[in-house]
C-alpha positions in Angstrom: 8.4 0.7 40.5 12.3 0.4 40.7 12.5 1.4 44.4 13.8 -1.5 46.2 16.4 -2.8 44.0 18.4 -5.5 45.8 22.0 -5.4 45.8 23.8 -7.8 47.7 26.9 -7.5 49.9 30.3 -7.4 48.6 31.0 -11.2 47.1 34.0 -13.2 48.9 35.9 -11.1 50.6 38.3 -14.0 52.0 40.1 -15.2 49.3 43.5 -16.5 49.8 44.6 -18.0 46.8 43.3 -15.6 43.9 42.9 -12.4 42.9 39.3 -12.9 40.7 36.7 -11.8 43.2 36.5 -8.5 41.7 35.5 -9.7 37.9 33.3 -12.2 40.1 31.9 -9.7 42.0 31.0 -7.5 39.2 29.4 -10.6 37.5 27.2 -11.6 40.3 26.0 -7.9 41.5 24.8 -7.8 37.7 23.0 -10.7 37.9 21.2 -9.8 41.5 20.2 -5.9 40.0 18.4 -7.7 37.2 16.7 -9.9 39.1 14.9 -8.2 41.5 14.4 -4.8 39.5 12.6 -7.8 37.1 11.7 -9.5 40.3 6.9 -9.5 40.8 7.4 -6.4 43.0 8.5 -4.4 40.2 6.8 -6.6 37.2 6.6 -4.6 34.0 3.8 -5.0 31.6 5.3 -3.4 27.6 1.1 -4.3 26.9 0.3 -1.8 29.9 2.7 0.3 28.5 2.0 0.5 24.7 -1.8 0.6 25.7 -1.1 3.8 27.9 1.0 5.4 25.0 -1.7 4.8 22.8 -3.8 6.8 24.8 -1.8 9.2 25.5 -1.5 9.8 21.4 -4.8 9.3 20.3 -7.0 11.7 23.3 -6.2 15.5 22.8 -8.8 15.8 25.4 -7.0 14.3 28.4 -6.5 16.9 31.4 -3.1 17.2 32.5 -3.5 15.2 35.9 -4.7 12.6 33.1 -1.5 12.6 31.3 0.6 12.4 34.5 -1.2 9.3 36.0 -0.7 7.7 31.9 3.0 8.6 31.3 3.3 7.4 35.2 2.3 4.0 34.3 3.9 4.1 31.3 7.3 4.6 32.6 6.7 2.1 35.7 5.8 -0.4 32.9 8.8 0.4 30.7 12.5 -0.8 31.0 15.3 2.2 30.2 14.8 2.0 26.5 15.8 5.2 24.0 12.5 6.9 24.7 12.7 7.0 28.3 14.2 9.8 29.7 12.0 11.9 27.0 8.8 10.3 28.8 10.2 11.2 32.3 10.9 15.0 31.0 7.5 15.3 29.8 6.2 14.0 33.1 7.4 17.1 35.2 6.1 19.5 32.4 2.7 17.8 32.6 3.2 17.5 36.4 4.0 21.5 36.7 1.3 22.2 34.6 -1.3 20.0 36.8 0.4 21.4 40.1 0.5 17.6 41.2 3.9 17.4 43.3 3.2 13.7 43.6 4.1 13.2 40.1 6.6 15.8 39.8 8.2 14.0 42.3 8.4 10.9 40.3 9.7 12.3 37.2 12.8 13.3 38.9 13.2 10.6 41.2 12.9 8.0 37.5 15.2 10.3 36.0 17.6 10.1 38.9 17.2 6.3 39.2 18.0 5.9 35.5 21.3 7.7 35.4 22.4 5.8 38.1 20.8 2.0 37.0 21.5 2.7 33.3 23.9 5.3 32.1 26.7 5.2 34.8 26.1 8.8 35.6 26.0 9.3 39.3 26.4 12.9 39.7 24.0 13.3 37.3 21.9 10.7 38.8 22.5 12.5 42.2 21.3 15.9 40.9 17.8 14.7 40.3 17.6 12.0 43.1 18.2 15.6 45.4 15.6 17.7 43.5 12.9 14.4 44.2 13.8 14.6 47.9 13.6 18.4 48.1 9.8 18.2 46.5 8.8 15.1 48.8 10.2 16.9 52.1 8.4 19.7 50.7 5.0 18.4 50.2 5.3 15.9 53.4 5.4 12.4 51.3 7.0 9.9 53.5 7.1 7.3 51.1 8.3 9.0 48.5 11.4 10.4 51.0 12.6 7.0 51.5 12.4 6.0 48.4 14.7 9.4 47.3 16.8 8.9 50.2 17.2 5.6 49.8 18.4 5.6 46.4 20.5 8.5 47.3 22.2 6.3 49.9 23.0 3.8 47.0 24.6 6.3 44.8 26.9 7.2 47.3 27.8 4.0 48.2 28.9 3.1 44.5 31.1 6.3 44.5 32.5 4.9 47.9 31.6 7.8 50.3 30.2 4.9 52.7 29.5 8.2 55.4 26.9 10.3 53.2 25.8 6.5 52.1 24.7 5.6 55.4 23.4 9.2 56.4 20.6 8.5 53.5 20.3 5.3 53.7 19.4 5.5 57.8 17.0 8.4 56.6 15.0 6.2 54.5 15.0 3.8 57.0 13.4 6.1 59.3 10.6 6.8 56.4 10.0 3.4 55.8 9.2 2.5 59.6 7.1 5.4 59.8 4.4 4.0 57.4 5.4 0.6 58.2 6.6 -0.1 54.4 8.3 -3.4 55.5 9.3 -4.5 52.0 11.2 -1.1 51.6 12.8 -1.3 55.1 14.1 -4.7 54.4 15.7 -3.3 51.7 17.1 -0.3 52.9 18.4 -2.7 56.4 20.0 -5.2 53.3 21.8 -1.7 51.8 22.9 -0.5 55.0 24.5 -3.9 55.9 26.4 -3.9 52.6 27.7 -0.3 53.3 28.6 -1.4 56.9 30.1 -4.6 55.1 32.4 -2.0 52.8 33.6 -0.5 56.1 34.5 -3.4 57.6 32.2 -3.0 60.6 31.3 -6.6 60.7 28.7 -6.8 63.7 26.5 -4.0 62.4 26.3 -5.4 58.8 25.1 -9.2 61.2 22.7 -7.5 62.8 21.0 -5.8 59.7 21.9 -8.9 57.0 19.9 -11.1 60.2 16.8 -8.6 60.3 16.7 -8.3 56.6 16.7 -12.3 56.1 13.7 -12.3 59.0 11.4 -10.2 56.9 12.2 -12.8 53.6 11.8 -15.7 55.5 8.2 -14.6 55.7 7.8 -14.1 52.1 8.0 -16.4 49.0 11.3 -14.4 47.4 13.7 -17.6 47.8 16.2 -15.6 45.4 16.7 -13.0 48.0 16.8 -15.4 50.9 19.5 -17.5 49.1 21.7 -13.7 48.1 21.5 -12.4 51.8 22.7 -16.3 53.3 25.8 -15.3 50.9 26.1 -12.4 52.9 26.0 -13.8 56.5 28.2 -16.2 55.0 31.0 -13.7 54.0 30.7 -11.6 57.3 30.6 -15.2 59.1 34.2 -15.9 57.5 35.6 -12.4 58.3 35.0 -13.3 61.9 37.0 -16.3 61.4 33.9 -18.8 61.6 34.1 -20.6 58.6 31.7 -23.2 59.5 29.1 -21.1 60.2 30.2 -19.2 57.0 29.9 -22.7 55.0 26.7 -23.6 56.5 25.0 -20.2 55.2 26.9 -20.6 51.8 25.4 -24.2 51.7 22.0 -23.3 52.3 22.0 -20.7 49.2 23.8 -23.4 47.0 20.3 -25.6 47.8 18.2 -23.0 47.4 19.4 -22.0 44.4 19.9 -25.2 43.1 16.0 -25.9 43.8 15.6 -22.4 41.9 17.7 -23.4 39.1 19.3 -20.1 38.9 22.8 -21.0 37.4 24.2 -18.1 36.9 24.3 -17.0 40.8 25.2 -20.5 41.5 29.0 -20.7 39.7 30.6 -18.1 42.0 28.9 -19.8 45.0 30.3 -22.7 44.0 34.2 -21.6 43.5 33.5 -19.6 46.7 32.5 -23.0 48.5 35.5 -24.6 47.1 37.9 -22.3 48.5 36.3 -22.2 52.1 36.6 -26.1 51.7 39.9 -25.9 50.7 40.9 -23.5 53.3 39.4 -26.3 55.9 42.0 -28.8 53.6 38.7 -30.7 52.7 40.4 -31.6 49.3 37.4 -34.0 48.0 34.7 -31.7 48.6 36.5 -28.9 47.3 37.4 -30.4 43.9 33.4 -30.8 43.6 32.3 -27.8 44.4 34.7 -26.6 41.6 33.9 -29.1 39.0 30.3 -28.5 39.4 31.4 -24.7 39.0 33.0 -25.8 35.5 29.9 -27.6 34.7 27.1 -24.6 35.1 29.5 -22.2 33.2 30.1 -25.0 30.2 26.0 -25.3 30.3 25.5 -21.5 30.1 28.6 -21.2 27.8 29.8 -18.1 29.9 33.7 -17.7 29.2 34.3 -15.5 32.5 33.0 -18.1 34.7 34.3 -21.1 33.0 38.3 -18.9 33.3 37.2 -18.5 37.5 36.7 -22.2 37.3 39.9 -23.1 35.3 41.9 -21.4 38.1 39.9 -22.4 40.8 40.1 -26.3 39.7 44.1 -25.7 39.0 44.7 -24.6 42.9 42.7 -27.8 44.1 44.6 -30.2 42.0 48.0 -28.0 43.2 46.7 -29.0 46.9 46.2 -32.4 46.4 49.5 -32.8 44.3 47.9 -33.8 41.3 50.6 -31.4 39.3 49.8 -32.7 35.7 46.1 -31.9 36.5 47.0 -28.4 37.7 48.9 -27.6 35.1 46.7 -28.4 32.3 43.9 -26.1 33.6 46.7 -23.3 34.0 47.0 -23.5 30.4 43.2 -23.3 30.1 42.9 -20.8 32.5 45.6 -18.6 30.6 44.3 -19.5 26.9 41.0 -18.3 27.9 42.4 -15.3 30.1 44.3 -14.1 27.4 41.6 -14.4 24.9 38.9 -12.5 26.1 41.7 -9.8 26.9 42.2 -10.0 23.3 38.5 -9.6 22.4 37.6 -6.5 24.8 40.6 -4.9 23.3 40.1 -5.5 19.6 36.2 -4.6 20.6 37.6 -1.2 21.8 40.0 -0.3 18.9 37.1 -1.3 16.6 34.7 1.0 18.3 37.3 4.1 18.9 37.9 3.4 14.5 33.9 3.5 14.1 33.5 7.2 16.2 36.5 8.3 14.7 35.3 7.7 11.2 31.9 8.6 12.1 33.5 12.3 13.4 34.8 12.0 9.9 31.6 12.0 7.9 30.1 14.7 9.7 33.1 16.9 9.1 33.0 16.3 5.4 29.1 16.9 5.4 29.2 20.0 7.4 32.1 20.9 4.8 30.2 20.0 1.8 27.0 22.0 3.3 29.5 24.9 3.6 30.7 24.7 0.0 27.1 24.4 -1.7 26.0 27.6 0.1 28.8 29.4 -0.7 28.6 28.4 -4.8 25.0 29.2 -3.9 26.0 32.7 -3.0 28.5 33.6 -5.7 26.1 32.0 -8.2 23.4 34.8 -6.9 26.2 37.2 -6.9 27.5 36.7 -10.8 23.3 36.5 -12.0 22.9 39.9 -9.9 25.7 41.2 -11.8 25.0 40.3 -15.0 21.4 41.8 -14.8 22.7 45.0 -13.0 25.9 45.3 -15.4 23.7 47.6 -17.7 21.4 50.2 -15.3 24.3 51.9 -13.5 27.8 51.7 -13.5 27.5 52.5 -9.6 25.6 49.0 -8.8 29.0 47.3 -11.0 30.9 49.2 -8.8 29.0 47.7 -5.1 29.1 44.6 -7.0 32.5 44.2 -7.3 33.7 45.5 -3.9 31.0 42.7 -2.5 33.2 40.2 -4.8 36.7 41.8 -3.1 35.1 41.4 0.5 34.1 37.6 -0.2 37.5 37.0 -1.2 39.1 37.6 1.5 36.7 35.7 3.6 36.8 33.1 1.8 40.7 33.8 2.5 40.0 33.5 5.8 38.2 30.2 6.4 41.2 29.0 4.1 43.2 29.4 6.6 41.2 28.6 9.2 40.9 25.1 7.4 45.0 25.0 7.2 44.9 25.7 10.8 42.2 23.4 11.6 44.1 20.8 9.6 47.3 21.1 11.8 45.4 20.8 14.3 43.6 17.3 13.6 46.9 16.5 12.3 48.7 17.3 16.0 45.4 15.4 17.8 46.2 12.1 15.5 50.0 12.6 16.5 49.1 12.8 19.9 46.4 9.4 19.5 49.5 7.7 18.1 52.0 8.8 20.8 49.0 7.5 23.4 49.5 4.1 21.8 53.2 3.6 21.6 53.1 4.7 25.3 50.8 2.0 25.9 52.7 -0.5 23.8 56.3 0.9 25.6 54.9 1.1 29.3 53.1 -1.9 29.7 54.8 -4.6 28.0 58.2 -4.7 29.9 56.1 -4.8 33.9 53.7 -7.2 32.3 56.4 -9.3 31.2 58.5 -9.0 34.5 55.1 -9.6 36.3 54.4 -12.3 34.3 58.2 -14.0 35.0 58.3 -13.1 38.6 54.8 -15.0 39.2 56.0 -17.9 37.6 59.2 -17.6 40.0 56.7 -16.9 42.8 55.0 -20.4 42.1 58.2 -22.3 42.2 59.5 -20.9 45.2 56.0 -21.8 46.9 56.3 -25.4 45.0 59.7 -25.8 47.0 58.5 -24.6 50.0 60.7 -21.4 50.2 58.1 -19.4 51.8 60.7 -16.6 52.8 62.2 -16.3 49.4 58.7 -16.0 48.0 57.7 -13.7 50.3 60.8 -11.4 49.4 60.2 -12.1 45.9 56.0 -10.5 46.7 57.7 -7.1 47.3 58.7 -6.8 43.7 55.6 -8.0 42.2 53.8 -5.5 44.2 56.1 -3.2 43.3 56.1 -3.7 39.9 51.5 -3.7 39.8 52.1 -0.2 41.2 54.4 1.1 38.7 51.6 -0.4 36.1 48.8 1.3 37.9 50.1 4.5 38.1 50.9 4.6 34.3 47.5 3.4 33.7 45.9 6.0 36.0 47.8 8.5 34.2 46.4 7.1 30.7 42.8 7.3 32.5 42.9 10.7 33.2 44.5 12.1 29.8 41.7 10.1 27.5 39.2 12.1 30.2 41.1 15.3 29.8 41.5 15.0 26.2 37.4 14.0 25.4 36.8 17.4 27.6 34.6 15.2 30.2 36.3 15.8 33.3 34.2 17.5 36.2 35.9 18.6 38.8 34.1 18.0 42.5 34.5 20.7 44.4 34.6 19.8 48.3 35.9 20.1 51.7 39.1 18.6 52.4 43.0 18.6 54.4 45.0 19.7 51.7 48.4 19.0 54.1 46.7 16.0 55.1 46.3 14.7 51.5 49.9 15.4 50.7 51.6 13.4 53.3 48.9 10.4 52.3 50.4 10.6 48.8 54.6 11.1 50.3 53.8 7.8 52.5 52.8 5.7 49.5 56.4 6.4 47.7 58.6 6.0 50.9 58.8 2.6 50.1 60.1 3.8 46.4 62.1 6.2 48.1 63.6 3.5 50.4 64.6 1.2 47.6 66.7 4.0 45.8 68.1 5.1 49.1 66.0 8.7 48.4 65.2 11.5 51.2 61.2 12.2 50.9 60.4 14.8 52.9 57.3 17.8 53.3 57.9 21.1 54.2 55.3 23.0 55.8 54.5 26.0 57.8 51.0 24.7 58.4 49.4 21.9 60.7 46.6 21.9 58.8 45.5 23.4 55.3 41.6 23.0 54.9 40.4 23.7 51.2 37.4 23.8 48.9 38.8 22.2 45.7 38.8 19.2 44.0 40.7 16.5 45.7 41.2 14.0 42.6 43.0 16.8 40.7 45.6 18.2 43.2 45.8 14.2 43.9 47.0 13.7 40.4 49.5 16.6 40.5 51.1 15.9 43.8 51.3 12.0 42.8 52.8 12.9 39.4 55.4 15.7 40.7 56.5 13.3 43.5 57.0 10.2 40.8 59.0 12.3 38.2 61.2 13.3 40.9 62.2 10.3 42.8 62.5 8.4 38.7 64.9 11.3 38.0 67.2 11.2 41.6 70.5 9.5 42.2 70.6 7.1 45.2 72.1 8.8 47.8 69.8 11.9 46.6 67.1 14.1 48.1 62.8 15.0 47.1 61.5 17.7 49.3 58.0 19.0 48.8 56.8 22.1 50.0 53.2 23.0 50.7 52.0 26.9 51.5 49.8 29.5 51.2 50.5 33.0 49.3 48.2 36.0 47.7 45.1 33.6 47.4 46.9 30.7 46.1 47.9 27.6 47.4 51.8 27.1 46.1 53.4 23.3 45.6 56.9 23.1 45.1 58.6 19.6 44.5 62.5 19.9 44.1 65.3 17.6 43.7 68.9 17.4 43.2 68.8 14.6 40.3 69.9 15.0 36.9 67.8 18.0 35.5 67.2 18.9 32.3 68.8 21.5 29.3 66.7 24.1 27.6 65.4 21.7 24.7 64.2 19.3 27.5 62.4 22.4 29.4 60.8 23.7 26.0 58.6 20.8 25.0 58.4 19.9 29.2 55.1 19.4 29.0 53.8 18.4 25.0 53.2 14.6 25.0 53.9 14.8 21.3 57.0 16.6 21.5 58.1 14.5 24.7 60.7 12.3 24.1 60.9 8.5 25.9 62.9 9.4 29.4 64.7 6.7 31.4 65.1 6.9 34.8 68.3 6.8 37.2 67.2 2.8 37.8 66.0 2.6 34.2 62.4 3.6 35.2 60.9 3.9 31.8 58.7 7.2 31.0 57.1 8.9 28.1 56.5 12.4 29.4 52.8 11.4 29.9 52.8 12.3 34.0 54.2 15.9 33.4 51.1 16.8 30.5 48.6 15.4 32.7 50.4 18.0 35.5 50.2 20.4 33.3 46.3 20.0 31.8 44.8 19.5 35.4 46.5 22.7 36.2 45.2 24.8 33.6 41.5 23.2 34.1 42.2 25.1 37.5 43.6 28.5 36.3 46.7 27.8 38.0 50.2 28.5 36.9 53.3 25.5 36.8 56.9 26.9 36.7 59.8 24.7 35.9 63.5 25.5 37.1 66.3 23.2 36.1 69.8 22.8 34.9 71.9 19.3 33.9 72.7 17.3 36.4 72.1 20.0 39.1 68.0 18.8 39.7 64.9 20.5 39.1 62.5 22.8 41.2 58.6 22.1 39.8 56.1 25.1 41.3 52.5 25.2 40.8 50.6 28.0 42.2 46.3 27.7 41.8 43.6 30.0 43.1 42.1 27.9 45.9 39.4 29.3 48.6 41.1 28.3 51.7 38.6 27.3 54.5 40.6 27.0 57.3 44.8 26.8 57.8 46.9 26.2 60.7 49.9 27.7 61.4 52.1 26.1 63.0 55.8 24.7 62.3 55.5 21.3 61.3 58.1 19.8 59.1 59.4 16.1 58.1 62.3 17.4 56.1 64.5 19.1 58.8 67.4 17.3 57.9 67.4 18.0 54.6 67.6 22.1 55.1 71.3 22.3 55.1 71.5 19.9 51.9 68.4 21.8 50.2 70.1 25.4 51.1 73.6 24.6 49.4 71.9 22.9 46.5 70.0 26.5 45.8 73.1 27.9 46.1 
């Protein structure tokens, strides 16, 4: 069974030099689920499984209880192919029909485990993993609790909530040493480490990573014991022991090595290098990372070999081999920018394919339509014809019914020219997306692109201040890029209609000032006032953080791009008639009554320049506007050329707790913000 999926802790966390851990990271978790949900204490049998199945088809005399031990095994012996989630769903009918909880338990718990393994659905995933725990505290199965809680723990750990993740995980921990399952509880110790790793609490995730590694020493899994000596070796380096980090890193390279398992081994390897280039062990670094070339050449894996393009360019930039360096930038770069290239002509080719696909079944369903309506008037005109001569009454019916169709067919004209301008608008707005895209990225790629080339050359001369000054705009200018693309993340979720808001308990105030001290620094380079108004301490709500995050981060952006220097942003957060009211105002240039009229269209939007030539499409102010209406809220917009612009949204929120108590950041601004209203 899938239960004790290992998952390793987060990959090289002390990288000075690069930014690729995170595609590495990704890479080498992959690798580790597959091989030990594949691993002999979760073999699958597709024999076992067929041969069950065939049972299961050809015996209409099984019991139920027969059926749930069969589709059991079946599913236990099956990977998540098309059919499975159909096999799990007939499991807990069998199982509610048999009255066995034990199975009923498992066809949850396999449907919880797939959404989360397989489809990328955690909530989902959640949903069931809870109903599997609810039946096994229920019916008192230990096991079967940690197992629920345990993947539980797991799911919250991918969605980052580190606190709920080690509730569960601790849980099943608990379960597991109860009927002493020691495989499990090694696994659960291994998944609490990682979450303890993620919060940064390095001497809890020793302590579990050493316990877990005890139990596999005792076993034959030298896969596992090679993963977890990784992860001593990444806490060991976070301590600031990078011998003992290399020595732990070492012994996985051998075991691995002995094991043969390449893919696991490049990463390990440009991790080595940089640890040894860190200790200025040039010769031992070059290795590690030629090695690292050679295993990604052998398994022809283009992400690897582009980690080891880089990785072998900053060792040859160490040892001042500069013609060396340079040639694997250019390979690093080539093959950087072509599998860029591929992933997005991969996209565009699949967004054509649903796109023509929604095509086809428009015109079938509109084809259908048309042959039953001929089919009707046909039956119409031969009911006439044959009625034409008994009574002139029945001609009479007859041609009222042909008066009425008319006009619905009238109707569904024009519903079909509205539909039409409709489809017509939603392509508009598809091809607006893009030219944003095309506008918004390309000038901070290219300054990014030209200030890290500047950054190198300053570091090549050895002006480390200038370079440092010079890191402020590059980080600078990768926030401005990650707030558009946020923005273009959340309007393709919008505009598919997938969005789900989570509802939960959280400091609305609090919140707020988070987002206000991300911009000060924005604020601070165009000489802006940020400020918060508030007659609260402390504004606890049940909502959904991610959307109010979205509107206050939005608001906040359009008005500092659209203030002089010199100028003022105050936001104001309170409580009125069951709503929670966010004002954002400013005293930049404003806008005229054509510019207020299509505010918030993205198609009617015109491109907007900022008073430091920030560019902007209007993209920020319709994602205000659809998050706001997916809460029933209200957004009022007051402005007038060159005198500012007041933003107010208003949105039914249950308030669970508020504070009131004077607290405001913008004091200075009062006499400022009460002559501008004036």
């Amino acid at each position: 069974m899938r239960v004790a999926s290992f998952q390793p802790a987060p990959t090289h966390p002390w990288s000075i030099y690069s930014s690729q851990p995170s595609a590495m990271r990704r890479l080498l978790f992959l690798i580790i689920g597959l091989l030990f949900i594949s691993s002999p204490t979760h073999s699958r049998s597709r024999s076992v499984a067929d041969s069950c199945l065939h049972i299961l088809n050809t015996n209409p005399k099984l019991s139920s209880l027969e059926k749930c031990d069969l589709l059991l095994t079946t599913i236990h012996n099956l990977n998540y192919e098309d059919n499975f989630i159909s096999l799990t769903n007939l499991l807990i009918k069998e199982a509610a029909k048999a009255g066995s909880n034990y199975h009923l338990f498992y066809g949850y718990y396999e449907q919880g485990q797939y959404h989360n393994l397989h489809s990328g659905k955690t909530q989902e995933g959640l949903k069931f993993l809870f109903k599997s725990l609810e039946i096994a505290t229920t019916n008192q199965l230990t096991l079967e609790k940690g197992f629920a809680s345990y993947m539980i723990g797991r799911a919250f750990s991918f969605s980052k909530n580190y606190t709920n993740s080690l509730k569960f995980l601790h849980a099943s921990e608990v379960h597991f040493s109860s009927v002493s399952a020691l495989q499990y509880l090694a696994s659960a110790h291994l998944e609490m480490a990682n979450t303890y790793f993620y919060m940064n609490n390095l001497d809890s995730a020793l302590i579990l990573y050493q316990k877990s590694k005890k139990y596999y020493e005792t076993t034959d899994n030298q896969i596992a014991l090679a993963y977890i000596q990784g992860s001593l070796g990444n806490v060991h380096f976070k301590q600031n022991k990078p011998k003992l980090a290399m020595k732990e890193l070492s012994q996985a390279i051998n075991i691995l090595e002995e094991l043969h398992d390449y893919k696991a081994l490049t990463p390990y390897y440009i991790y080595a290098s940089e640890i040894e280039l860190l200790d200025n062990r040039k010769t031992p670094a070059l290795n590690y990372s030629q090695k690292a070339l050679q295993t990604a050449s052998k398994l022809n894996n283009p992400e690897n070999k582009k980690d080891a393009y880089e990785q072998l360019m900053k060792v040859y930039a160490a040892m001042g081999d500069y013609e060396q360096a340079y040639d694997y930038q250019n390979k690093y770069l080539n093959l950087r920018d072509s599998l860029i290239n591929m992933e997005t002509v991969t996209q565009m080719a699949n967004m054509r394919a649903d796109f023509e696909i929604e095509q086809k079944e428009v015109e079938v369903q509109q084809m259908a339509a048309s042959k039953k309506m001929m089919a009707r008037i046909a039956a119409i005109t031969v009911g006439s014809l044959l009625l034409v001569g008994i009574l002139l009454l029945m001609v009479y019916r007859d041609a009222h019914r042909k008066k009425v169709l008319n006009k619905a067919l009238l109707q569904k004209q024009e519903a079909l020219r509205q539909s039409k301008q409709e489809l017509e608008a939603a392509i508009g707005s598809k091809d607006r997306l893009f030219s944003i895209i095309s506008h918004d990225l390309r000038g901070p790629v290219g300054t990014l692109g030209g200030l890290s080339n500047l950054l190198h050359e300053l570091l090549n001369e050895g002006k480390v201040k200038e370079a440092g000054e010079l890191n402020a705009s590059i980080t600078h200018t990768i926030r401005q890029i990650e707030f558009l693309l946020n923005n273009l993340l959340h309007w393709s979720i919008r505009q598919q209609d997938i969005y789900q808001p989570h509802i939960e308990r959280f400091d609305l105030l609090a919140l707020t000032q988070n987002v206000i001290q991300v911009y000060e620094q924005t604020a601070q380079i165009k000489n802006i006032s940020l400020a918060l108004e508030s007659p609260l301490s402390k504004l606890e709500v049940e909502a959904d953080s991610n959307s109010w995050g979205i509107i206050i981060r939005n608001l906040i952006n359009n008005a500092l791009k659209f203030t002089h220097p010199g100028g003022f942003v105050v936001v104001r957060l309170s409580v009125k008639d069951q709503e929670v009211v966010l004002e954002v105002i400013d005293n930049g240039v404003g806008m005229d009554p054509g510019q207020l009229s299509s505010l918030f269209s993205i198609s009617g939007a015109q491109p907007g320049w900022g008073t430091k030539n920030e560019k902007g499409q209007g993209l920020g102010l319709a994602l205000i506007h659809q998050f706001v209406g997916l809460h029933k809220g209200r957004i009022a917009v007051s402005s007038k050329p060159q005198k500012g612009a007041h933003f107010k949204v208003s949105i039914p929120t249950r308030v669970s707790e508020q504070v009131t108590e004077p607290k405001s950041t913008a004091k200075a601004q009062t006499a400022k913000l009460s002559s501008w209203n004036e």
